[in-house]
N, C-alpha and C positions, 0 to 999 in steps of 0.2 A: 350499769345493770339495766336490761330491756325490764319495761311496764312487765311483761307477758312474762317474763320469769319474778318477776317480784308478787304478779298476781298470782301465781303457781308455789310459791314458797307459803303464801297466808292460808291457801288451800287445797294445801297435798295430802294432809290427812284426809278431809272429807272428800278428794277427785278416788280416794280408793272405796270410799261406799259406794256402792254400784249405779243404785238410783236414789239416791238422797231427796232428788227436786229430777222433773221431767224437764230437760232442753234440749234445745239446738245444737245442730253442728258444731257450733265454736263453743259451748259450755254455756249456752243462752245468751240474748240478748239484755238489754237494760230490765228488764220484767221485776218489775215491784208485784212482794205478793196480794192478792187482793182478797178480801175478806168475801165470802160467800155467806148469802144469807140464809142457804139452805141448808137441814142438818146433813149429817154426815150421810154420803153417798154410798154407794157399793162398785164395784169395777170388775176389772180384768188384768190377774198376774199374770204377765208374761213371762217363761223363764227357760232357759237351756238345758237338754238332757241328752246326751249321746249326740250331741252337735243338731238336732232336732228345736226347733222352737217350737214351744208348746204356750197355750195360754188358757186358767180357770178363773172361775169365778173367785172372787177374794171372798164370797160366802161359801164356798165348795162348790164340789160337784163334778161331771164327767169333762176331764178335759179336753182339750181338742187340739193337732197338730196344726201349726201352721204353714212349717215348710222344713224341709229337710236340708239336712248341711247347711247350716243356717252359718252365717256371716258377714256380721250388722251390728253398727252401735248407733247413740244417738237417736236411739227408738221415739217417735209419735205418734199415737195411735187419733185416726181423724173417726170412727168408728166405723167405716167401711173399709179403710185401708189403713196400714202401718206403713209409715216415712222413716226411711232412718239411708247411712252412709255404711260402707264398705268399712272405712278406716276414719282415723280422726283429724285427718289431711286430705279425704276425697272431699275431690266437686262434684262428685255422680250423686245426684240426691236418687235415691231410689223409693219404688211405691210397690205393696205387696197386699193384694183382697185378702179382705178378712172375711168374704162374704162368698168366694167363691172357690172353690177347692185344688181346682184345676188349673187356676190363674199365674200366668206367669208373670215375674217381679218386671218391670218395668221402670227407664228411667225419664225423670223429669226435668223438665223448660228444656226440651229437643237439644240442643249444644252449648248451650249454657255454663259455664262454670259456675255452682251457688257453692257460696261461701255462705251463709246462712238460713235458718228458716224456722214459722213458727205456726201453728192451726191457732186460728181465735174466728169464733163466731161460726165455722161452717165455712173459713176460708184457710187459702195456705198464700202466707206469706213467703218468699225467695230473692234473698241479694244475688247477684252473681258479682263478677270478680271485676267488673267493669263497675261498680258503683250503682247498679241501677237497682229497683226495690219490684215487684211486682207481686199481683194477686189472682187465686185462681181459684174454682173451689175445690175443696178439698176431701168431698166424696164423690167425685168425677172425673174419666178418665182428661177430661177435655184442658188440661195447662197449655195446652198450643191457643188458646185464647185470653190467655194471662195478661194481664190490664197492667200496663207501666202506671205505677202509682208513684212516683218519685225519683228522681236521677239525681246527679252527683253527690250520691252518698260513699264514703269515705270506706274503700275497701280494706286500708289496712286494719282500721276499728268497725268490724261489721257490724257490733251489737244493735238491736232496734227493738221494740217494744209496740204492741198495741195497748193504750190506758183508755177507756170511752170510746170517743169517736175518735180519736187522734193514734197516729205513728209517730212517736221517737225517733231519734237513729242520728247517726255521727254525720254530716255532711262537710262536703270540699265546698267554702264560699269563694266565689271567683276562680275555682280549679284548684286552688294552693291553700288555702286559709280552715282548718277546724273549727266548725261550727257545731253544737247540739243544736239539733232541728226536728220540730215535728210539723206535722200536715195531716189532712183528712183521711183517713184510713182506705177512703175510695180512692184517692188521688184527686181531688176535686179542690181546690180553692189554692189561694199562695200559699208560701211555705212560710213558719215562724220562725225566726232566727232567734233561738234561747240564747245560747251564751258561747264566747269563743272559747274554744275547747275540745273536750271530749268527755264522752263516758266511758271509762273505761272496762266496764262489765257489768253485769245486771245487778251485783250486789252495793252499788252506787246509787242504786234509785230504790226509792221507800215512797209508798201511799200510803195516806190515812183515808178519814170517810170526805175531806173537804179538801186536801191539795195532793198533788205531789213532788217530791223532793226528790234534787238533781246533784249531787255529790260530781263537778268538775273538773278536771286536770285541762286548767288554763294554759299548760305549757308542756303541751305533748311532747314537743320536737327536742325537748332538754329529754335527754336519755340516760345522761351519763351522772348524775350526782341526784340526791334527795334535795327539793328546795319547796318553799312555800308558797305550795300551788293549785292548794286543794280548794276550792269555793263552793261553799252550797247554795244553790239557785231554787227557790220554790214557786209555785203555779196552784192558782185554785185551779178545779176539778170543772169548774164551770168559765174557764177562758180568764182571756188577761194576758198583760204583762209581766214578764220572768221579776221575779226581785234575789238579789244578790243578799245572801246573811251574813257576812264574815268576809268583803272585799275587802275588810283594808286590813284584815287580821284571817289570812289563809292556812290551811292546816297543811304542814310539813308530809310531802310526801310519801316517803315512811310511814309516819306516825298513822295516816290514813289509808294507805292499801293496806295495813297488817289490821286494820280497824272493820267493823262493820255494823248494819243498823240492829235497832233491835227494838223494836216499838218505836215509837217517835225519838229516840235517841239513837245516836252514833258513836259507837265506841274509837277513841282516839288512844293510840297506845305513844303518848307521850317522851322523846327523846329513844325512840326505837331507832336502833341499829343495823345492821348485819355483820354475821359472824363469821366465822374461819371458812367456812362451806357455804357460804354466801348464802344463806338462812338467817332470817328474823333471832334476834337473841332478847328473848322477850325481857330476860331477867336485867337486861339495863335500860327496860323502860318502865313508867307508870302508867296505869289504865285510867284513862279517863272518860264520864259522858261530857258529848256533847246535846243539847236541844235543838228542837226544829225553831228555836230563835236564838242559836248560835252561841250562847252562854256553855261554859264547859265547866264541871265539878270534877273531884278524883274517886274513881271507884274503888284502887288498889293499889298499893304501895309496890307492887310488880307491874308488870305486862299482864296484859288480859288475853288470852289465844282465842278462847269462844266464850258465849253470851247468847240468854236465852231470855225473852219475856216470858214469865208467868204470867202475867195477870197482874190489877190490882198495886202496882207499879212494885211489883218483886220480880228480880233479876238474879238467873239462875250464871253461875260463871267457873272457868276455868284459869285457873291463873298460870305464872311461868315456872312454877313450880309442880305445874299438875295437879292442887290442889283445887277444891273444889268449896262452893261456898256460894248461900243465898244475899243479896243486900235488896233491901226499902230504899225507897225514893220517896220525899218530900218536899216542896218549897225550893226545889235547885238543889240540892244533898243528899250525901248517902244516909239514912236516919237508924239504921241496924243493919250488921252484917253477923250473919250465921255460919260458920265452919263447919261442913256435910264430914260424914264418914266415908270419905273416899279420897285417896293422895295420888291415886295412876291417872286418875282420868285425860283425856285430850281430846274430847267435843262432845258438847249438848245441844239437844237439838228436842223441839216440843212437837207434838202429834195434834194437829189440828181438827177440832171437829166439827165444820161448816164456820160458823164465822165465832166459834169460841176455841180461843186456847184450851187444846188440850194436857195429858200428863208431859211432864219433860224426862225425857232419857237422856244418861249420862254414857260414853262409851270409854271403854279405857282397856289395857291390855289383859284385864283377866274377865273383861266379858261388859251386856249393858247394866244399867244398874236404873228403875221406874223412880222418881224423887214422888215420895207421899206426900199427903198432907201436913202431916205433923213433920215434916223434913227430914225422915229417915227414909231409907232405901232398902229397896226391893231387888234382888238381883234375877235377871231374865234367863231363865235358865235355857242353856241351848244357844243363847243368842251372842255372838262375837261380832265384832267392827267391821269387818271384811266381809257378812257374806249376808246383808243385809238389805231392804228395799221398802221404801214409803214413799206417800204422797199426800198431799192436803187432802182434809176435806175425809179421809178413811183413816181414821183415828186408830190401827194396829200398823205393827212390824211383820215381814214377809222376811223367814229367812230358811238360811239351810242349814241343818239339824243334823248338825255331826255325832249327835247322841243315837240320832236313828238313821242310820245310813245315808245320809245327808239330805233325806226327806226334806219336799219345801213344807214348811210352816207357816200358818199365822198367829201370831201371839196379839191379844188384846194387849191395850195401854197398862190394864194393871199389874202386868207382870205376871199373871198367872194364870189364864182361859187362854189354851191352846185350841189349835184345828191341823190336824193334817189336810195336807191338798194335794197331796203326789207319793203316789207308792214307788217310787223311780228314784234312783240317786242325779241330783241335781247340780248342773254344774257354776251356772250362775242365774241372776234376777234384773235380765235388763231394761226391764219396765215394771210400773205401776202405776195403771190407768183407771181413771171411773171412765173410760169407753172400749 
């Protein structure tokens, strides 16, 4: 079984919500999320009508066409221009003014194949297929003077990351050898050799406010069976040496692509399999955390499919039975687990508002459902799994409203302050941007 399909099987439910998280070409690089100290922002929904892209204000108001016969995914908006690809296998990175009306979409780094890319800071980061990383800015026409900021990075695992001053990203050591490696964001000083390996997707790395964490696959080139090869590598935020948590005790590959972080923990799904259809069978595994100092407890007497921090160390969860359910953490343990009023569910997921967890919504086959305070549920009328769009930092849902002619919508967190934004039937939501 290839990585690429076993990471496709943990996350084929959430690959159909439209814009869950903004990335990159390949489904984002290593990008831990980062806590914003500011409160919640306002933006710009992007979304599809009669094959037209259109984009409003997430507070309302007069919308504006962006370009017609529009066909693009992988949307980034730099706030002058939107970046996005053709298909989900182009190397054509394309750029389209958001500033200019008349502007024709233009494509970027002149012949270039880029197999990834990402805006941080006012710059656009671009791999191409050759291994190489470069920067350029990214509200200006000028990428023909795009600064090589790093070479032999490993085209098969493109993913990369800006944290601080530093770039992540998978590199070839000696031309053959998988290393995680990062370096100065300018391309400026030697590179650090973190660990041999790889990352294998952005939901592998986790920041807090003082390090960041590196979830490894030591043994790329083993493709063909599940073995014990998972290591978590951490890094203060302020430099240093990699330290290894779990080198002489690895987590079982399985168990860890079918897992992911959720605060300072990493859910392990414990003696997980594959099934008849070569999908995860969560029901013959058990959910476990683990810590950012490698100790693991049992969360579930099943598999765990998704996981959500609340706050206050309560974790919101879906188990292999669709069931749903809050547990307390204390001292290394689960110390109470709660049984929700909800049995269809299959993904939670929390609405962040600047650097505080916001409410968590639950998504399931008869629609979302807002978890209260008091852990009863609110069901979100109008809103279904399919035709939905958020982002940090803008604490509501963006969706399309098959109650009213498929109207976009935004619903706040509590499940009940709506806004229309579109008298137009709407075909999909393939961004949501604060620029």
């Amino acid at each position: 079984m290839e990585r690429s399909r076993l990471y496709l099987k943990r996350t084929g439910f959430a690959l159909l919500i439209i814009a869950l998280a903004v990335i990159g070409i390949t489904g984002g690089g290593i990008q831990p999320k980062v806590a914003s100290a500011a409160a919640s922002v306002e933006g710009y929904v992007y979304y599809v009508t009669d094959s037209d892209l259109y984009r409003v204000r997430t507070d309302g108001g007069t919308a504006q066409k962006i370009s017609e016969d529009f066909e693009g995914t992988g949307l980034e908006s730099s706030g002058n221009y939107l970046y996005f690809t053709y298909d989900e296998n182009s190397t054509d990175l394309q750029r389209l003014s958001l500033t200019d009306p008349d502007a024709l979409i233009t494509s970027v780094g002149g012949d270039k194949k880029i197999i990834n890319y990402k805006l941080d800071g006012g710059f656009l980061y671009f791999m191409d297929d050759q291994g190489s990383i470069y920067r350029s800015l990214a509200n200006t026409e000028n990428d023909e003077e795009a600064t090589l900021i790093a070479d032999s990075a490993n085209p098969e695992y493109p993913d990369f990351t800006i944290v601080g001053n530093r770039i992540y990203y998978n590199a070839l050591k000696d031309g053959s050898t998988s290393w995680v490696t990062s370096k100065a964001k300018d391309g400026s000083g030697v590179v650090q050799w973190i660990a041999k390996g790889v990352i294998p997707n952005t939901n592998y790395a986790h920041m807090n406010s003082t390090n960041l964490y590196l979830l490894v696959n030591t043994q790329p080139e083993e493709t063909q069976y599940s073995r014990n090869c998972m290591v978590l590598y951490t890094l203060s935020l302020n430099g240093g040496s990699p330290k290894a948590i779990n080198a002489k005790t690895p987590l079982d590959l399985n168990s860890a692509y079918s897992g992911m972080w959720a605060s300072d923990y990493y859910l392990i799904n414990k003696g997980m399999v594959l099934g008849a259809n070569d999908d995860y069978d969560y029901s013959k595994a058990k959910g476990f955390l683990m810590d950012k100092n490698g100790k693991t407890f049992q969360l579930s007497q099943t598999g765990v499919k998704d996981i959500a921090d609340l706050g206050g160390n309560k974790f919101a969860y879906v188990d292999a039975k669709n069931k749903t359910y809050v547990s307390t953490i204390a001292n290394g343990k689960v110390t109470t687990t709660k049984a929700l009023a909800l049995s269809n569910a299959d993904l939670v997921l929390t609405l962040n508002n600047g650097d505080k967890i916001g409410s968590a919504v639950f998504f399931s086959s008869t629609g979302a459902y807002v978890l209260n305070a008091n852990l009863t549920l609110t069901k979100m009328i109008g809103v279904n799994w399919d035709n939905v769009a958020f982002t940090d930092n803008i604490p509501s849902i963006y969706y399309v409203n098959a109650g009213d002619h498929d109207n976009l919508y935004r619903m706040n967190a509590d499940g009940k302050t709506t806004l229309k934004l579109s008298s137009v039937p709407t075909e999909s939501i393939p961004l949501v941007s604060s620029k």
